[in-house]
N, C-alpha and C positions, 0 to 999 in steps of 0.2 A: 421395447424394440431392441433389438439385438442384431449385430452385422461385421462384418470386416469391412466399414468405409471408412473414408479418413475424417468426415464427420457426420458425427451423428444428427442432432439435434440442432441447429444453428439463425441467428438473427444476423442477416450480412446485408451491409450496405454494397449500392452499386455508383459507379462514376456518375454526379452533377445529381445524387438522389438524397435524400435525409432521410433516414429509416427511423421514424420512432414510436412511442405509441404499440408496442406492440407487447402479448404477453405470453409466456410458453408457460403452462400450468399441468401439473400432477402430469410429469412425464418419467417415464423408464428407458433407461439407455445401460444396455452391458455392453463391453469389448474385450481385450484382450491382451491389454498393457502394454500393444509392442509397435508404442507409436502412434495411435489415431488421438481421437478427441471426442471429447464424451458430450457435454451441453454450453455452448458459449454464443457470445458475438464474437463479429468479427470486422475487419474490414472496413476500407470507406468511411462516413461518416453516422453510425447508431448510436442515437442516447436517447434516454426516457425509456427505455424498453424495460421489461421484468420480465425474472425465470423465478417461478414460484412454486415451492414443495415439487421439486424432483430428485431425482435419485439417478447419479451415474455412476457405475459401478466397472473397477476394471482395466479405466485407460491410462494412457500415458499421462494425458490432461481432461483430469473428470470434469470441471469446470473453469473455465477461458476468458477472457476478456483478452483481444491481439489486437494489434496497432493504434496507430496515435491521435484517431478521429474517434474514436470508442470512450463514451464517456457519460457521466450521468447517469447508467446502467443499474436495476438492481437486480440481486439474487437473497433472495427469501426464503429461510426454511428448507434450505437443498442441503441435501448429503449424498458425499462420496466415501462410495468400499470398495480399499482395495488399489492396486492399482499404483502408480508413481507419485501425480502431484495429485493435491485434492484439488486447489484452487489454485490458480494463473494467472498473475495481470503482463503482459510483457509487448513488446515492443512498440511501448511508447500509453498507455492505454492506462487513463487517468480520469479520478474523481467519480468513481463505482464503489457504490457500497456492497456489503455483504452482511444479511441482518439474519440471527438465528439460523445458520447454518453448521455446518459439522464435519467434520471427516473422521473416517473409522479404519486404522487398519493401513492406511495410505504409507506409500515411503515419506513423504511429505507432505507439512498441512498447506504449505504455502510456499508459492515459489516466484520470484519476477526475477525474467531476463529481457535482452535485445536480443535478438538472430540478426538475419541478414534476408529477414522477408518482406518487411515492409516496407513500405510505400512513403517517405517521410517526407518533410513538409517542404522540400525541391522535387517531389515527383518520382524521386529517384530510389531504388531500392535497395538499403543503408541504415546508415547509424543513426539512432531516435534521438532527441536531448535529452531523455530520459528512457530506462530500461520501464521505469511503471512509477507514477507520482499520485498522491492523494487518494490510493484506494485506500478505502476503512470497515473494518470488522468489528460490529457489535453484536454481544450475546454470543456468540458463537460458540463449539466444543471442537476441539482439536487432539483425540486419544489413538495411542497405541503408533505414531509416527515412528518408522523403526530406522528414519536415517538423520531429518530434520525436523524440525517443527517450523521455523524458517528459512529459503535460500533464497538469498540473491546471487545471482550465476552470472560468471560471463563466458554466456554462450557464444558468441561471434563478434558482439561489442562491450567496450567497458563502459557502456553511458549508467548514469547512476541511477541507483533508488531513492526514492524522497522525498516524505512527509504521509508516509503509507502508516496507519494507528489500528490497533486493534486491543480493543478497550471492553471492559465485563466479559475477558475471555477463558476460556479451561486450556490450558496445554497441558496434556496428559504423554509424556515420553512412555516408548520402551526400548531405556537403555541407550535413548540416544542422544542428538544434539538439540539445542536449541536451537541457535541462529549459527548459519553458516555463511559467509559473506565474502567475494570474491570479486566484489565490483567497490567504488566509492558508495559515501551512502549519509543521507543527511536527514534531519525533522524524523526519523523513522519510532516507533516510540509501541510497546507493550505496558499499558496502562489497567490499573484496577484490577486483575488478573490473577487468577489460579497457577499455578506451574509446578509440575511436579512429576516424579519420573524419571530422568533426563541425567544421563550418566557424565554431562558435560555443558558448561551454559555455551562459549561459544569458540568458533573458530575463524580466524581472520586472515583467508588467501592472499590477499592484495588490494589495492583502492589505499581512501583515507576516509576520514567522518566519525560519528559517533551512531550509537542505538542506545537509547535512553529505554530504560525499566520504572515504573511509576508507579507507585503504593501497591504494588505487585505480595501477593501470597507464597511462598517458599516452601515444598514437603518434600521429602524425600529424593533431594537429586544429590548426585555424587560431586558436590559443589558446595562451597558458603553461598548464602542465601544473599540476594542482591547484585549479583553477579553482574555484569558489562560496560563499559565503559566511561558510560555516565555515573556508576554509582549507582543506581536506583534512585535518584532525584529525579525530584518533576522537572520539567522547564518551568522556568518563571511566566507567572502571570501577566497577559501583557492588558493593560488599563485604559479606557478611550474614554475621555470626556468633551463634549461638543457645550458650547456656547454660543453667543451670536458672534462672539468677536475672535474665537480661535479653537481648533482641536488640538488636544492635549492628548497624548499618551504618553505613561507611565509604566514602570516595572523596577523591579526592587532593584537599589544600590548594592546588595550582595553578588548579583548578578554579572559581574565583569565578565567579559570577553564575549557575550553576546552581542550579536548585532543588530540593527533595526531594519527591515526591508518591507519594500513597497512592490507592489502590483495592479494594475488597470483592469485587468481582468481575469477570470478565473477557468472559463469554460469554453469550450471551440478549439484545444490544444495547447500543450506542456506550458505552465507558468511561466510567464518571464517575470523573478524575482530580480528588486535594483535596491543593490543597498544604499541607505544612507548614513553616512559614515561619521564614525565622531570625530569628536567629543561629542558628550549629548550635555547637554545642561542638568544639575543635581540641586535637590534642596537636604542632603545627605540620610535621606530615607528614600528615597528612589530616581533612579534617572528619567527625566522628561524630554519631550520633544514637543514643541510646540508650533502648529502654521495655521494658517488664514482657514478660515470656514471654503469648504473642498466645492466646485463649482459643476463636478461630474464625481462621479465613483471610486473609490479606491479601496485595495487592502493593504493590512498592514500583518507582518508577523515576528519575533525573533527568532533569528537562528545563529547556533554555535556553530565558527567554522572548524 
């Protein structure tokens, strides 16, 4: 399919509806990079949905995930040529995977911003809690990006990026940046990963946070190998042991200045992370936290502020 609309291909929820369940397969979409939008969701409340083995070629946004009811999504085996971003999670539009997919050729393999078009969770159309949280890229290839291989943008809002992974990946530069980053930005992490190409690892407009690099591979960039702000260390492992009489979680004593935080739930809109703050108890091989056997659900994660 080929057009000048502003989308092409699309799974959009509508007000008081749940859209999920649904699958777009072996689909073609060209455009014209000045602006439209190639194969996404959108809108309202969509999860469960899949866009499997397509190809959009061309746009401004080859492939999309927009606002902050957009969630649980996947994209399979899609590739985009050509064109501005390859891939987009933004305003607000969290916990979508991206499995064996590609971009070829793209100014950008990956981009998350806020605009000032959605619909956030007063009704009101505004600033998201988050620009894009918990999307994750596995298997993926990402060659010939000739601006970023990553951006977090602040297009309209500075709300952040945070806890987006993209792990068994190829970043293939030409000549250009890694990570470009102009908003805050936290839990963000390039794990297990190829990189190479890349005449610069990264550049840091504004915000605060870190981006972690993890057992990451090094070839050819115009940079020492390991490159951003973590270091190339992993975050620490964080350890759960359930009993009748208490949960325990543990993470290593090397680990200062991390923190411990809790969440009730994960899905239906942006995390609310609550730290629990120290001290934490040590038996000087790792910090513990100790409480009652849990009576309803909960998460636990560490994060460096």
């Amino acid at each position: 399919m080929t057009s000048d609309a502003d989308y092409h291909f699309k799974i959009e929820g509508y007000p008081g509806v749940n859209v999920q369940g649904n699958t777009i397969k072996h689909c073609y979409a060209e455009g014209d990079a000045t602006g439209v939008h190639g194969i996404g969701i959108k809108e309202e409340t969509c999860f469960d949905n899949t866009i499997e083995d397509c190809v959009a070629r061309n746009f401004s946004n080859n492939f999309y995930v927009r606002h902050h009811n957009i969630y649980s999504n996947t994209f399979q085996s899609c590739t985009a040529y050509g064109g501005v971003n390859g891939f987009v999670a933004r305003d607000g539009a969290h916990g979508n995977q991206f499995l064996g997919c590609a971009t070829v050729g793209t100014a950008r393999a990956f981009t998350c911003y806020d605009s000032s078009e959605d619909k956030t969770e007063g009704s009101q159309r505004g600033k998201n809690t988050f620009s894009c949280e918990g999307n994750s890229f596995a298997n993926c290839t990402f060659r010939n990006a000739s601006q970023n291989g990553i951006l977090f943008d602040n297009i309209a809002h500075d709300s952040p990026a945070a806890n987006n992974v993209f792990d068994h990946c190829v970043f293939e530069g030409d000549g250009s940046l890694v990570l470009h980053r102009t908003i805050n930005n936290y839990g963000n992490r390039i794990s297990n990963s190829t990189i190479s190409g890349y005449a610069a690892c990264e550049i840091y407009d504004g915000g605060s946070g870190q981006f972690a690099f993890a057992n990451d591979a090094w070839s050819n960039n115009g940079f020492p190998a390991g490159c951003g702000s973590s270091g190339g260390v992993a975050p620490p492992a964080l350890n759960v042991t359930i009993s009748d009489q208490a949960l325990t979680l543990s993470w290593p004593a090397t680990a200062a200045g991390w923190l411990l935080q809790e969440a009730t739930n994960l899905s239906g809109g942006p995390t609310l992370w609550m730290e629990i703050p120290p001290p934490y108890q040590s038996n000087g091989v790792n910090f513990l936290f100790v409480e009652p056997p849990l009576s309803s659900q909960k998460f636990y994660r560490l994060h460096e502020p």
